[in-house]
Every structure is written in C-alpha cells, then in structure tokens.
C-alpha positions as CSV (number, residue, x, y, z in Angstrom):
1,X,29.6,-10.4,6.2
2,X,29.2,-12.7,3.1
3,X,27.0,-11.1,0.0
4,X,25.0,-14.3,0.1
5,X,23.9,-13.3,3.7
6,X,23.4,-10.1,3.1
7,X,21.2,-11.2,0.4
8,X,19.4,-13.4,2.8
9,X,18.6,-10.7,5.1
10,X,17.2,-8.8,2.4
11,X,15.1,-11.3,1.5
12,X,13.7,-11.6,5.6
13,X,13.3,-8.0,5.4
14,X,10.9,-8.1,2.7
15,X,9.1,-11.2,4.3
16,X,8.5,-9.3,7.0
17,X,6.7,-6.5,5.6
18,X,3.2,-7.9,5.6
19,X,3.7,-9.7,8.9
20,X,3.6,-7.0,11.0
21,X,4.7,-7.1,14.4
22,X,3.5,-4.4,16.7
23,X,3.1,-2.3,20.2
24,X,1.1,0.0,21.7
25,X,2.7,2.8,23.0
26,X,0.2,5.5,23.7
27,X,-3.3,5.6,22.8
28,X,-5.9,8.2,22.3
29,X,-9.4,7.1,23.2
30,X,-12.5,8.6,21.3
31,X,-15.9,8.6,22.4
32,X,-14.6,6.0,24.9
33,X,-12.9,3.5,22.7
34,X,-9.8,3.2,21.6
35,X,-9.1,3.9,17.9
36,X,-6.3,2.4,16.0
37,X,-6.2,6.2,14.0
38,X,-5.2,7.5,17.8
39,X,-3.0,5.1,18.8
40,X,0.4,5.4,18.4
41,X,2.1,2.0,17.5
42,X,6.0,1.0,17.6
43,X,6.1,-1.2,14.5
44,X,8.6,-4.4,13.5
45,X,8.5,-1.9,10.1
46,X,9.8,1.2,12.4
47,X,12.6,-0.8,13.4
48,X,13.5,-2.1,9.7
49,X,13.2,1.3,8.6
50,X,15.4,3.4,11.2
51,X,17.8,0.1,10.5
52,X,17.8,0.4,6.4
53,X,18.1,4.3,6.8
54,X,20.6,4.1,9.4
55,X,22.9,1.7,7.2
56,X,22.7,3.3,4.2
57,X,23.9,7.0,5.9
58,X,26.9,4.7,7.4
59,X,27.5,3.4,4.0
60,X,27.0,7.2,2.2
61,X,28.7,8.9,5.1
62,X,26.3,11.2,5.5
63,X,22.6,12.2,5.6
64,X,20.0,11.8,2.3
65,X,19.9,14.8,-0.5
66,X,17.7,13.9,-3.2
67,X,20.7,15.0,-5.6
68,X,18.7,18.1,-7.0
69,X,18.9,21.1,-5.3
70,X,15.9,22.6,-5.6
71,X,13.7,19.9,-4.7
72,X,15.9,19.1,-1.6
73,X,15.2,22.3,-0.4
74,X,11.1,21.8,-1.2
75,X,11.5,18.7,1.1
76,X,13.4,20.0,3.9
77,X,10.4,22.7,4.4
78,X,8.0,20.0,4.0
79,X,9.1,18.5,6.5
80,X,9.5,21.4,8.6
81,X,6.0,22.3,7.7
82,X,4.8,18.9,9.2
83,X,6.7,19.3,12.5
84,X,6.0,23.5,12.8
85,X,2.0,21.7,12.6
86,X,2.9,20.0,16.0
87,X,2.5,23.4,17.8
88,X,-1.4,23.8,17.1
89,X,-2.1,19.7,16.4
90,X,-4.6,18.1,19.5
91,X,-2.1,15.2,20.1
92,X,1.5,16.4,18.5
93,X,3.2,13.2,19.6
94,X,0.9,11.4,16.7
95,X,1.9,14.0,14.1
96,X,5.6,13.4,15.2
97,X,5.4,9.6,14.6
98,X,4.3,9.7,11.0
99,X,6.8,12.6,9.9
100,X,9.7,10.2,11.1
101,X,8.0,7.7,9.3
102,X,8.3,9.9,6.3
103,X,11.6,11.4,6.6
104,X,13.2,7.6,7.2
105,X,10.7,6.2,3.4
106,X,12.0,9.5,1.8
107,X,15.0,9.3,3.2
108,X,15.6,5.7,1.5
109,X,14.2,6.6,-1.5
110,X,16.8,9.7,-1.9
111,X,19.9,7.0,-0.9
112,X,18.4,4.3,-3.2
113,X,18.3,7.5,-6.5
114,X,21.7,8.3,-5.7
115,X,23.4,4.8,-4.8
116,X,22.7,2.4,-8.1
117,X,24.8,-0.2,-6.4
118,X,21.9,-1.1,-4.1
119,X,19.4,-2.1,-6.7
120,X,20.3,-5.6,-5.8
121,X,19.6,-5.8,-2.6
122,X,16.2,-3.9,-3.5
123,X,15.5,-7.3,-5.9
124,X,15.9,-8.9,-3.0
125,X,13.4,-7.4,-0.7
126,X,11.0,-7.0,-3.7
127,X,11.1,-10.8,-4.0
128,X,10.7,-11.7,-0.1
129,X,7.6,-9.3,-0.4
130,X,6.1,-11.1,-2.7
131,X,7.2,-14.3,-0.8
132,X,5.6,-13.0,1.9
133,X,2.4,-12.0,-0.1
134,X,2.4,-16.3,-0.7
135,X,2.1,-16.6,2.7
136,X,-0.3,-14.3,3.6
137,X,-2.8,-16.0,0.7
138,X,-2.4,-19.1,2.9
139,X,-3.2,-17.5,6.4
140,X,-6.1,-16.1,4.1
141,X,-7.3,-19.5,2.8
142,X,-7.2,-21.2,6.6
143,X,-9.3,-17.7,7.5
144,X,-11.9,-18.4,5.0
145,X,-12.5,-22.1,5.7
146,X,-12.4,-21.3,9.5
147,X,-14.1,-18.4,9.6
148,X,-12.3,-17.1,11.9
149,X,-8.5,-16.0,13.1
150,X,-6.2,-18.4,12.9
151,X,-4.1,-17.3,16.4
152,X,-0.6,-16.8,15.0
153,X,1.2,-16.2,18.4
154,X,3.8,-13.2,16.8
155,X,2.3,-11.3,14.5
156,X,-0.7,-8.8,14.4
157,X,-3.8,-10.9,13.4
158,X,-6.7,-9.3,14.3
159,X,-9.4,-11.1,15.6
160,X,-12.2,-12.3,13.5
161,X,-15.4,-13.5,13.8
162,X,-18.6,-13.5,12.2
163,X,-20.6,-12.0,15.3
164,X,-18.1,-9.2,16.1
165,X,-18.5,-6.1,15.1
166,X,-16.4,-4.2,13.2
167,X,-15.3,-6.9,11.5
168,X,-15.5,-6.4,7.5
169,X,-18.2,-9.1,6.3
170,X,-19.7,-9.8,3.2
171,X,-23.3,-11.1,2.4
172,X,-23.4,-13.6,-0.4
173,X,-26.7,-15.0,-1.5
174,X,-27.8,-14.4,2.0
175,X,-25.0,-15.8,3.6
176,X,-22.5,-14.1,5.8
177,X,-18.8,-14.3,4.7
178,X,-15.6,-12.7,6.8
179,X,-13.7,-11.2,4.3
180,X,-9.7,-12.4,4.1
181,X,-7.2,-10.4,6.3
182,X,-4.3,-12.3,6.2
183,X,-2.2,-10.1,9.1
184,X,-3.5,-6.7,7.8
185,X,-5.6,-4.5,9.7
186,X,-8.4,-4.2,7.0
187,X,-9.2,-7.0,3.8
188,X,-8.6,-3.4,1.4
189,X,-5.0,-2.9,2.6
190,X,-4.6,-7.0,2.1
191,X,-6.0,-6.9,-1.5
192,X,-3.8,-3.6,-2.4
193,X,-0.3,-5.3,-1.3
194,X,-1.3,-8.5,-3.6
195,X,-2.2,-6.2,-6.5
196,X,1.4,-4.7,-6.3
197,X,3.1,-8.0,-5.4
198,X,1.1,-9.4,-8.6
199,X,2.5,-6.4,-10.6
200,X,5.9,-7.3,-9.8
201,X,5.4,-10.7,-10.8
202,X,3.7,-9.4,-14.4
203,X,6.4,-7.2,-15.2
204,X,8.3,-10.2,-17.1
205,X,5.6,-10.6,-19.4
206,X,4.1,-7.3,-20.0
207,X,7.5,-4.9,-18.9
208,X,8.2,-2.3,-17.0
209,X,6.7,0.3,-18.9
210,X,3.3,-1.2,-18.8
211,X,4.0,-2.3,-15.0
212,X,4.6,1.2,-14.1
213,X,1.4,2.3,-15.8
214,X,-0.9,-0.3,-14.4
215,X,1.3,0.4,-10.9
216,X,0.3,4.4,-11.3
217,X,-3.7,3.6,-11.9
218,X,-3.8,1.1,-8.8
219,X,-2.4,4.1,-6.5
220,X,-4.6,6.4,-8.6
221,X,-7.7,4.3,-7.5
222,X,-7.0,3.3,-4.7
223,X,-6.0,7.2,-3.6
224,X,-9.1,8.0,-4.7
225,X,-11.6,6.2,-3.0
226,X,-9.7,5.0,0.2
227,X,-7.0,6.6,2.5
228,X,-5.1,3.4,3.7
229,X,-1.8,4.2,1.4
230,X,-0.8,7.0,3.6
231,X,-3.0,5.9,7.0
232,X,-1.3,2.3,6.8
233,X,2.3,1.9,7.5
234,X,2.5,-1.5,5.5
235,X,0.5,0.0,2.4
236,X,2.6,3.4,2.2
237,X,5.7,0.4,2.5
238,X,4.8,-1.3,0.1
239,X,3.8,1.5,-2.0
240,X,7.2,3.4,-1.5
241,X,9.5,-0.6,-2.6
242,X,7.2,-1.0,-5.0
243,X,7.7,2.3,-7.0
244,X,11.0,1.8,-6.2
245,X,11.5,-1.3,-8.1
246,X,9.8,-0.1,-11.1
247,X,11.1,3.3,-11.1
248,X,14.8,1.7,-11.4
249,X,13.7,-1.5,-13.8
250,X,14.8,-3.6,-11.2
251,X,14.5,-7.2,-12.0
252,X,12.4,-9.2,-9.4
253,X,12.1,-12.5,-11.4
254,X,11.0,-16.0,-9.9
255,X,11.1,-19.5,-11.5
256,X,8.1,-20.6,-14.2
257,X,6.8,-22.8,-11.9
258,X,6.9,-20.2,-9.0
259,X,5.4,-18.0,-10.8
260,X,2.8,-19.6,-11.8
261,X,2.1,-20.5,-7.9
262,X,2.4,-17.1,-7.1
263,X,-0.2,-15.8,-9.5
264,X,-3.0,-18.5,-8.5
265,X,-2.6,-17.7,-4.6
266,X,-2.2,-14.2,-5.5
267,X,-5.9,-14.2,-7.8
268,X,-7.2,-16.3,-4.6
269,X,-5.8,-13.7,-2.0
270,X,-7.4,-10.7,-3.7
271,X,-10.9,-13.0,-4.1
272,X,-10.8,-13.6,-1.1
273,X,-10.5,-10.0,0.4
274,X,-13.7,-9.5,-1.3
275,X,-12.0,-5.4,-2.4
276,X,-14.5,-4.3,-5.5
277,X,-11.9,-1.8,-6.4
278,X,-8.9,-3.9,-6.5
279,X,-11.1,-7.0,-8.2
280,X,-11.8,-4.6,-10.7
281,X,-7.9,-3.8,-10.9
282,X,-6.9,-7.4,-10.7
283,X,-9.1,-7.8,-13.9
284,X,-7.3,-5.0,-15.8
285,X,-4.2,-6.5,-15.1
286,X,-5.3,-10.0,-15.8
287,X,-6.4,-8.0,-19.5
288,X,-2.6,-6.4,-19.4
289,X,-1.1,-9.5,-18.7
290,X,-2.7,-12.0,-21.4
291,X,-2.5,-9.4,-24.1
292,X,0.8,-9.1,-23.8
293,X,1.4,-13.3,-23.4
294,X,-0.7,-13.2,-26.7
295,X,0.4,-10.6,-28.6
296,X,2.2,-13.2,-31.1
297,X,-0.6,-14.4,-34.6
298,X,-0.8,-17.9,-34.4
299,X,0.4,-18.8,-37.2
300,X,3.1,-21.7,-36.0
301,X,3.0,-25.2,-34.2
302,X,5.3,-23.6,-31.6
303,X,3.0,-20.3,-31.0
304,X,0.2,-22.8,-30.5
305,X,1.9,-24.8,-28.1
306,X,3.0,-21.5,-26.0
307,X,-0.8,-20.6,-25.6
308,X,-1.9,-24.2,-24.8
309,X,0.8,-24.4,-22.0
310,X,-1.0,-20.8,-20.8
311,X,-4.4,-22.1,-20.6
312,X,-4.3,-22.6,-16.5
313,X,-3.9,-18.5,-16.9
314,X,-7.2,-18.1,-18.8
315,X,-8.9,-20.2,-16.7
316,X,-7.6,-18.0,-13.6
317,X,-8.5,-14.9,-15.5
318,X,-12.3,-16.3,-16.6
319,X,-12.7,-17.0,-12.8
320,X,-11.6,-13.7,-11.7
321,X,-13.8,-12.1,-13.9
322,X,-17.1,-14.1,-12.7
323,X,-15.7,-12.9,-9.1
324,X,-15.8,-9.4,-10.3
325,X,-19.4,-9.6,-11.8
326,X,-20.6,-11.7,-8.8
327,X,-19.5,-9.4,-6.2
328,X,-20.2,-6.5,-7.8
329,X,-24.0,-7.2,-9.0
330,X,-25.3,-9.7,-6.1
331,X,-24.5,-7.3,-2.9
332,X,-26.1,-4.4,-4.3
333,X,-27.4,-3.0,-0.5
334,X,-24.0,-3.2,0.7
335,X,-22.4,-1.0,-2.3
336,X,-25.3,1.3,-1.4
337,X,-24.1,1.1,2.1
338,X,-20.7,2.1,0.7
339,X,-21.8,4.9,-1.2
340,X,-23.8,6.6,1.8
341,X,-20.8,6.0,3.9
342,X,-17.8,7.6,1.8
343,X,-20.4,10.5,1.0
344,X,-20.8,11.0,5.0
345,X,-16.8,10.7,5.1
346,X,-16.5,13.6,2.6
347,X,-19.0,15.9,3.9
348,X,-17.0,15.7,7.2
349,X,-13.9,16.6,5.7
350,X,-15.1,19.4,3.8
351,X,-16.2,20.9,7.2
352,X,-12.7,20.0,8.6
353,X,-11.1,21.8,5.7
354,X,-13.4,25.1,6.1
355,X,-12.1,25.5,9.7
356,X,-8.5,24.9,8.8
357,X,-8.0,25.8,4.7
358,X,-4.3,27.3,5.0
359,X,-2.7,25.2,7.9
360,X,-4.3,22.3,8.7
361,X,-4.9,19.9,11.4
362,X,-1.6,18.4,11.4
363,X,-0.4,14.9,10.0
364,X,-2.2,12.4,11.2
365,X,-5.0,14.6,13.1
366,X,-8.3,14.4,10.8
367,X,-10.2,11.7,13.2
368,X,-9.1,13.7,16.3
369,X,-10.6,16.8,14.5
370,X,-14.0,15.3,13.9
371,X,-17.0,16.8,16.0
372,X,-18.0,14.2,19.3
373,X,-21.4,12.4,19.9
374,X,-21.6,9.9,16.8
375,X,-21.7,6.3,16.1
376,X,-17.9,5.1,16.4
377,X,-17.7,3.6,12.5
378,X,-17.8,7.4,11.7
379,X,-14.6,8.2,13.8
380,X,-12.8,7.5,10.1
381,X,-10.7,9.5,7.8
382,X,-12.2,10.2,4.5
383,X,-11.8,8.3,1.8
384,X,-9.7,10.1,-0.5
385,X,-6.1,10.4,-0.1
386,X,-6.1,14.2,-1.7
387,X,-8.5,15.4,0.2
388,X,-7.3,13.9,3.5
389,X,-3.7,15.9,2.9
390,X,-6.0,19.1,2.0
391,X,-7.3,18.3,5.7
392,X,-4.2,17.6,7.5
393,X,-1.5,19.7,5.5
394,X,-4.0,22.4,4.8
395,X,-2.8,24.3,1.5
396,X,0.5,25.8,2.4
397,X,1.4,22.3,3.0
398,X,-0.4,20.5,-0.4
399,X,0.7,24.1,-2.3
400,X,4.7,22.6,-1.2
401,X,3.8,18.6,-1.9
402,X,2.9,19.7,-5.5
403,X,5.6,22.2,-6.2
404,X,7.9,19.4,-4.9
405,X,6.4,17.0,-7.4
406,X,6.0,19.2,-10.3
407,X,9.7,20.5,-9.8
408,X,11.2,16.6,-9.4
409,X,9.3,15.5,-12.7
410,X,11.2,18.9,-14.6
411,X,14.1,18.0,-13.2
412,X,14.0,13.9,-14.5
413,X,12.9,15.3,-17.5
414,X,15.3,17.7,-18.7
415,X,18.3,15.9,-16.7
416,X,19.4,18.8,-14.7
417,X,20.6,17.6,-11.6
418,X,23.0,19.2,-8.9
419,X,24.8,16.8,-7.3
420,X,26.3,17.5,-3.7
C-alpha cells in the first residue's frame, strides 16, 4: 500500500469522526422510554478504533505499555477496577462497553507516545477532523434556515423540530430558534468539537504552547459544567486526537485561504449551536488569536498592510462577541432555567455518591442509579465530569485516576522512563 493512500485513509478517518454512524444493540428503558444513557450503541467510531488499535499492535508486535512502569501498572488496575465494578453494576454489559472504549483510546494514546513515526498519519486525521468540522457547519447552516433535520440517509441526524420535545431550542426576542446539531446528539457536544477543531487551526498563529493552554481551559470548562466529554463517544474522540496533536507539536496546517474558510464556518458553527460556555470560549480564543496576529508595533508600511489584510478576522471576532453578549443577556429565564437544572443534577449525585462513596456505581451507571417516578429530562448525569467519576468510580477508583495522573506528570517531568 502506497504512503499517499495510507495518507488518504487517514484523512477519511478523521472525516468520519463527527459523522457518526450508529446501531442499537441493546437498550435499557427508563420510566418507559428509552434513554440514549441506557442504550448500548455499536459505533462507525467502535470500528475505527478496534481497527487503529488493532494495526498499530500488528505494527508494534505486541500489546500497549505506556513505557513507564509504574504508571502502566496504575492503568492495568484501573482498568481492572472498571471491569471488577461489573459484578455489583445494574446493567454490566453497559459498564463493559465503555471500558473497551477506554482501553482501545488509551491504548492508542500509549502506541502513539511510544511510536514517533506515526505523528504523520496523526496530521492527517487531525486535518480530516477539521475537514469534517467544515462540513458539519454546513449541515448546521441548512438546519438553521430549515428549521428542521435535513434527512441525511447514513449518518445519525437526529430529528429536529421546533414542536418536539426534547429538542434543544432557544428563545430569541420571543422567537423560537432550534439550536445547530450538525450530526451530534446535543448543539453542546457540536460547539465543543469546533472549539478544538478551531484550536488546531490557531495553533499557526498563536503556537502550541498557547494552543495547549487554551486546549486545557476548554476541557477544564467544559468538565466542569457538563459531562458530554466522557458520556459522548465523539467528544472523548475528539478530546483524546486533539490532546494528541498538541501534546506531540504535531503540525496540522491548511492553506491561507482555507484557513480563513475554516475559521468563518467554524465562528458560524459554534453561533449557531447557541453553547454560552463555548461562545464564551470562542471569544477567549478569538482574544488569543488576534493578540498574537498583532503582537508586532506598527511602525512599517508592511506591518500595516499585514493587519489590513486581517480585517475580515476582526470583523468575525466583533460579531462573535455581540453573539456572546446577545445570547447571554437577552434569554435570561432560560439561564435561570439552566441554573435550577444543573443544581437539581448535583443534588442527585451527591445522594448517589452517599450510597456508594468507596466503590461506586460502575462506569456508565449514574442514570440507572437515579431514584424512579420523575419527569424524564431528569433521567441525566450530572453536570460535572469530577463529580460524575466520584459517582461511578467511587473513590478507590478516582483515588487510582489521580495517582495515575500525578505519577505520569513526575515521570514527563523528570524524564524517568522504563522502557519495556
């Protein structure tokens, strides 16, 4: 097989990322509906992953070691923390599907650390993902106008409507707005993915130290007040390549004029998704972005010219700060709405986590754990990614999570590593 195909498939692969393809294999109803946190999906992203990971232990002739001895060992009981949880979990078979999921992303990650040869082929998915974030600002665009789903026949688009219920909505001067989906399964996990995908894009102009800072506050926020990074197999994807990338300084550069493309559909994908947290992140980046593209005194002809040529920028960035300060001020009720909700969310986990502090409910359990005769928009996991691990890993597992962490980041920084 050429390098030039190989290359090509790379780049399909990270196309397909935010088009997700799915099936339902078993499914878990809750107060007699089905709930996509109870359902157990076989993924188009299953498939690339068990595919990547199975390649990669061809190539290494053997099976992933993080290359430090130690923290191989934390991850190894992790992992048999998460699968020794399937003897007390209500449904095990859901706990089992998201610890393969996790061994096959950690897995990766370990072959990618250890195998620098494969940073190109990363590029390469990193740039179809961000490909594929341009067409998903499309499907968004035709969604908005529509107001509706658009009917793609393969991929997962949910259906959308303006009468449904359940559907995410936004009321704007008294008018009723669909928020953008594109193909995800919520206009939040849609706006994180073309935050990242607009990181990658920055990190020419600002570098990869900056990108990995304003890459570590968007998981920080995000983690904080949602849980779709590790309840969203596309997010914790993306999440996983992205950090990848940057990690590794891996170049993921696009033509001037595609770039600039990329970064007006990009602002118009996150508008669109009508997210207040990653608006307010798209304006910190935006700050990143043209403080680093100015940074130079304008003191010659040349200079000027440079900041006349990034004028459409500005104008991008002056727009997406009026959509920040619009949809934060004018739907007040509705961020009070929010505020009730995610207070609700965490009360119920704290009960969750009183009944089960030291082991507990198992990966992927929380809404299966949550008490019966409510209103099905509660059926939800809280939003908060550390305390939704305090709930399903209960402390022994968090206590192993952190050591794991806390031992890789002494190991990077000192440079001790054992390899095998």
């Amino acid at each position: 097989m050429s390098d030039k195909i190989k290359l090509f498939i790379c780049v399909f692969i990270g196309i397909s990322i935010p088009f997700l393809i799915r099936t339902t294999v078993l499914g878990y109803p809750i107060a007699g509906v089905s709930s996509p946190y109870l359902t157990i999906y076989l993924h188009s992203l299953d498939i690339i992953l068990a595919l990547i990971f199975a390649f990669l232990a061809w190539r290494n002739k053997g099976f992933p070691l993080s290359g430090q001895e130690n923290v191989d060992k934390l991850w190894i009981t992790l992992f048999f923390w998460i699968f020794l949880q399937t003897l007390w979990a209500q449904y095990p078979l859901i706990s089992w599907v998201w610890g393969v999921r996790l061994y096959l992303l950690i897995g990766i990650l370990w072959y990618v650390i250890r195998l620098k040869n494969f940073n190109r082929q990363i590029a390469f998915i990193g740039k179809g993902l961000v490909i594929g974030m341009l067409g998903q600002a499309l499907i968004v665009i035709t969604q908005m106008i529509l107001q509706k789903n658009i009917g793609l026949p393969l991929v997962v688009e949910p259906t959308l409507s303006r009468e449904l219920a359940g559907v995410a909505k936004v009321s704007i001067l008294d008018n009723v707005w669909i928020r953008g989906y594109g193909t995800f399964s919520h206009p939040n996990i849609l706006a994180f993915a073309g935050i990242t995908a607009l990181i990658l894009v920055y990190k020419k102009v600002i570098g990869n130290k900056l990108a990995v800072i304003l890459y570590i506050l968007t998981l920080f926020v995000v983690g904080m007040f949602d849980h779709y990074i590790l309840t969203s197999i596309q997010a914790l994807v993306i999440g996983v390549l992205v950090g990848i990338i940057l990690k590794h300084s891996i170049k993921v550069d696009f033509t001037n004029i595609l770039n600039r493309i990329l970064i007006i559909l990009l602002h118009i994908l996150v508008l669109m998704s009508f997210s207040k947290l990653a608006l307010t992140l798209l304006f910190i980046a935006d700050y990143i972005y043209l403080t680093s593209l100015f940074d130079r005194k304008m003191f010659y002809v040349e200079q000027f010219k440079n900041k006349i040529k990034s004028l459409p920028r500005v104008i991008v960035n002056i727009g997406a700060g009026v959509g920040i300060i619009t949809l934060w001020a004018l739907p007040y009720q509705q961020i009070l709405d929010t505020i009730f909700k995610r207070v609700f969310y965490l009360q119920d986990a704290v009960n969750i986590i009183k009944s089960n502090l030291w082991f507990g409910v198992g990966l992927g359990q929380y809404v299966a754990n949550l008490s019966v005769n409510r209103e099905f928009w509660q059926y939800e996991p809280v939003h908060n990614v550390l305390v939704l691990l305090l709930s399903e890993l209960g402390l022994v597992g968090v206590f192993i999570l952190i050591a794991i962490i806390v031992m890789g980041c002494y190991t990077t920084q000192y440079g001790y590593k054992k390899q095998r």
